[in-house]
C-alpha positions in Angstrom: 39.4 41.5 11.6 38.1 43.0 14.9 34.8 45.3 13.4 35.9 49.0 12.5 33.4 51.5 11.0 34.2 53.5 8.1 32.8 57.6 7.2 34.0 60.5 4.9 34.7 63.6 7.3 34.9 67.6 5.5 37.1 69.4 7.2 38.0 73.2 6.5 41.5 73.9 5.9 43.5 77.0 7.0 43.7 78.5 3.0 39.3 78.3 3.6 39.4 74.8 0.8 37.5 72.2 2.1 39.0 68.9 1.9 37.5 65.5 2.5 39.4 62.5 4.2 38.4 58.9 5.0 38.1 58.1 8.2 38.5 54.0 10.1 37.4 54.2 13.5 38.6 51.2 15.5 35.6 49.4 18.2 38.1 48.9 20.3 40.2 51.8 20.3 43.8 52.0 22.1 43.8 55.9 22.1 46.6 56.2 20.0 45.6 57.4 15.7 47.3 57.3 12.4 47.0 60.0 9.7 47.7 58.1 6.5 49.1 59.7 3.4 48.4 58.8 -0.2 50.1 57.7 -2.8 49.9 60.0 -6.3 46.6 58.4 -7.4 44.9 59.5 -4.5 43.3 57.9 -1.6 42.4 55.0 -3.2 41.6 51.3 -1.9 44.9 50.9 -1.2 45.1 53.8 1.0 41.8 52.6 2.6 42.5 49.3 3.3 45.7 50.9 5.0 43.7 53.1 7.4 41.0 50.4 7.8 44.3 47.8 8.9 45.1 50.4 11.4 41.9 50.4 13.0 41.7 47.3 13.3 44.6 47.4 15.5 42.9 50.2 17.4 44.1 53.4 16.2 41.9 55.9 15.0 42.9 56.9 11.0 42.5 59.0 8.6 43.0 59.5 4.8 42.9 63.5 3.6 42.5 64.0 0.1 44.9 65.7 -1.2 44.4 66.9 -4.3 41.3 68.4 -2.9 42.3 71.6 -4.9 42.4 70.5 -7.7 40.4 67.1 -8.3 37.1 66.1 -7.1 35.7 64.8 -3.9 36.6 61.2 -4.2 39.2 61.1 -7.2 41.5 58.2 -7.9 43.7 57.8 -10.7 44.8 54.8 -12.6 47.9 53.1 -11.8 48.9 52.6 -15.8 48.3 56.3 -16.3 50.7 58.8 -14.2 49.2 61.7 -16.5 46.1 61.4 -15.4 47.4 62.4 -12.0 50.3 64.6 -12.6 48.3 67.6 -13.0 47.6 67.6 -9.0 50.7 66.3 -8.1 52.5 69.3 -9.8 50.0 71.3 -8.4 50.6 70.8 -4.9 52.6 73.4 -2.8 54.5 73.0 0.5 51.9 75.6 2.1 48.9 73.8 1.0 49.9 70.7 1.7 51.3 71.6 5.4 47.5 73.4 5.9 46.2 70.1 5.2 47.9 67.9 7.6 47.8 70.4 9.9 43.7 69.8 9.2 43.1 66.3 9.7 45.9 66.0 12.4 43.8 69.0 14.5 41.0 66.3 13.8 42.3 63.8 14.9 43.3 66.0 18.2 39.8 66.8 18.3 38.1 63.6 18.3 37.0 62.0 22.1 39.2 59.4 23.3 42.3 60.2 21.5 45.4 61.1 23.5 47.2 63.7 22.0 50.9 62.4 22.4 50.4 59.2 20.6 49.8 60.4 16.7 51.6 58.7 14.1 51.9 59.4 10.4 52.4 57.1 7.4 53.1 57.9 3.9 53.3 56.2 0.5 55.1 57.7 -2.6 53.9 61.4 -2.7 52.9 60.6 1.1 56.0 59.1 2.0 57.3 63.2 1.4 54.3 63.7 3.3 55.1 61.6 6.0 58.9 63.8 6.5 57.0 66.9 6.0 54.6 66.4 8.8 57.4 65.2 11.6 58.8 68.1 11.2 56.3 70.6 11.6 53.0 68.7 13.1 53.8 67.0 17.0 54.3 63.7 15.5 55.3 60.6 17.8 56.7 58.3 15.1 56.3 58.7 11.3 57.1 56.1 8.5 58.1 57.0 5.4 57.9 54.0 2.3 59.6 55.4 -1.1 59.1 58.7 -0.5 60.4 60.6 -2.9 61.6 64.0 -3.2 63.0 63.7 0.4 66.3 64.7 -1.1 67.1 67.4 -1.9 63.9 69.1 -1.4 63.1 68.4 2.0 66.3 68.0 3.4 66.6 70.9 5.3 64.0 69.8 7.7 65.9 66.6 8.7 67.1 68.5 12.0 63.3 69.9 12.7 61.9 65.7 12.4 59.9 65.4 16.3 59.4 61.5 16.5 61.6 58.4 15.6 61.3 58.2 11.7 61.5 54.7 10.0 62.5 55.2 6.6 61.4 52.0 4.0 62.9 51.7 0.2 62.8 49.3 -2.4 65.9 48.4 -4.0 64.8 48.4 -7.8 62.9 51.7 -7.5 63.9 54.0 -10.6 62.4 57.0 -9.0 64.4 56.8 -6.1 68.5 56.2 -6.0 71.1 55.0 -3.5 72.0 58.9 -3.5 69.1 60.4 -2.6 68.6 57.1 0.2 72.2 58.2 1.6 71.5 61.7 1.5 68.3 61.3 3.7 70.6 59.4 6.2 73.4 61.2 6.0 71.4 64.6 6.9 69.4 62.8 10.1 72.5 61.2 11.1 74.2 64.4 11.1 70.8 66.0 13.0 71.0 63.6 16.2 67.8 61.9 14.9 66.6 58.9 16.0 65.8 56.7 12.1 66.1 53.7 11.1 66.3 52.9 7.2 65.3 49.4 5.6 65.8 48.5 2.1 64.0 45.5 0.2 66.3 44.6 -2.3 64.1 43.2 -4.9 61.4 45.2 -4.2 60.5 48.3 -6.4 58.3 51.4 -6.0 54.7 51.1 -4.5 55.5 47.7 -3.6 53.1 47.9 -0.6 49.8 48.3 -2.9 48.0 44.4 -4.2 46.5 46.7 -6.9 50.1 47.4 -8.6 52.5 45.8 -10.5 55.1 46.6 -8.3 53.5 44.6 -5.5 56.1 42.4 -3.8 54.1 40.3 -1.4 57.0 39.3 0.6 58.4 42.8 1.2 55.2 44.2 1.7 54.9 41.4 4.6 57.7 42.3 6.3 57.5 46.0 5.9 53.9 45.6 8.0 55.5 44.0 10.3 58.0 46.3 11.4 56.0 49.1 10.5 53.1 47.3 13.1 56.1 46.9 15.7 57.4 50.6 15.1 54.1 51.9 15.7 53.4 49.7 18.9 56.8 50.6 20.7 56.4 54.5 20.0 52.6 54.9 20.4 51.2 52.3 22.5 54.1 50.5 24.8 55.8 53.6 26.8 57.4 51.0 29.0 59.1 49.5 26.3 59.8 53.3 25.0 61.1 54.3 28.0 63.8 51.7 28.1 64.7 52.3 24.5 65.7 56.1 25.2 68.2 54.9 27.5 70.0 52.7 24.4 72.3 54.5 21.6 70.1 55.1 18.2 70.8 52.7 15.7 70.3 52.6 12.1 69.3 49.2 10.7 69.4 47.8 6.9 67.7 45.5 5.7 67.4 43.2 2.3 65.3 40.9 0.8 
């Protein structure tokens, strides 16, 4: 792995909180930068290893913590125990939460070297909602969203508002998430004019991305990285290659595993 270095970063959000966030800086940055959403247990190694992958590629990333309201600097919950963590996940609102990626993407903004037309956003879970939430209101370039849930019906109303090319990742045995809330996220960007594409792993389930679960599905996860690495390179780092895709009809791809 090319070398990366690693720092905690406090930023103040709009609401006066200060939240912390994890930051990967890449030595040999591209320019481009990631802001990397958590799952509901926090921003745990998971979530690090994610933003410490991206750097590696050369984008600048960073983690917020969101539960910074409610949980302390550092927090991460157990995978086996979802009660541990549903006190901050229930106590997050739409307000807060937009404050906060508003925060750490005016970070990233603000950092030397970063050009402000090629932020991305990914999101896992909890972030996956994240992910949607921030294309719509933050100038995103290209967000991914992996089992978010919550997308329908609760966010659906921002499908027309979504700024960059969303790609949209589900696993087919996920519980928390059904085929009709997956067709009612497509149906309502389809119905915007949005550029999306939508993949489902057949056999995979929720939080299939993260080695420190259960659910992790080491084939899935393989190819999800490897479209979300090719997603990320056409609409943040190749505009040559962006260029020409404008001038091609949108499609929306499944996928199975």
């Amino acid at each position: 792995m090319p070398s990366i270095a690693t720092k905690t970063v406090t930023l103040t959000v709009a609401d006066h909180t200060v939240m912390a966030a994890y930051v990967a800086i890449p030595g040999q940055p591209s320019g481009a930068a990631v802001l990397v959403l958590q799952e509901a247990f926090g921003v745990t190694r998971h979530i690090r290893s994610v933003a410490d992958r991206f750097a590696a590629q050369g984008y600048l990333a960073i983690a917020p913590e969101l539960f910074h309201r409610t949980a302390p600097q550092g927090f991460e919950g157990p995978y086996a125990d979802f009660n541990a963590v549903a006190p901050h996940c229930h106590a997050i609102t739409q307000d807060g939460l937009t404050a906060d990626l508003d925060a750490a993407c005016a970070w990233l903004n603000a950092q030397p070297g970063t050009i402000k037309d090629r932020i991305g956003c990914i999101g896992f879970c909890m972030g996956g909602r994240a992910a949607f939430l921030a294309n719509a209101l933050l100038p995103i370039k290209a967000a991914v969203s992996a089992y978010g849930g919550g997308i329908a019906p609760g966010l659906l109303h921002l499908a027309t508002k979504q700024s960059g090319p969303l790609m949209l990742i589900w696993g087919g045995i996920d519980k928390h998430i059904d085929e009709g809330q997956r067709s009612a996220v497509r149906a309502a960007l389809a119905e915007a004019g949005k550029e999306f594409s939508d993949t489902l792993y057949a056999t995979a389930d929720h939080g299939f991305f993260c080695p420190d679960r259960p659910a992790y599905n080491a084939a899935a996860s393989s190819q999800g990285w490897s479209a979300v690495d090719a997603f990320f390179k056409l609409h943040l780092c190749d505009f040559a290659a962006l260029r020409a895709s404008r001038s091609k009809p949108r499609e929306v791809t499944h996928g199975s595993l």
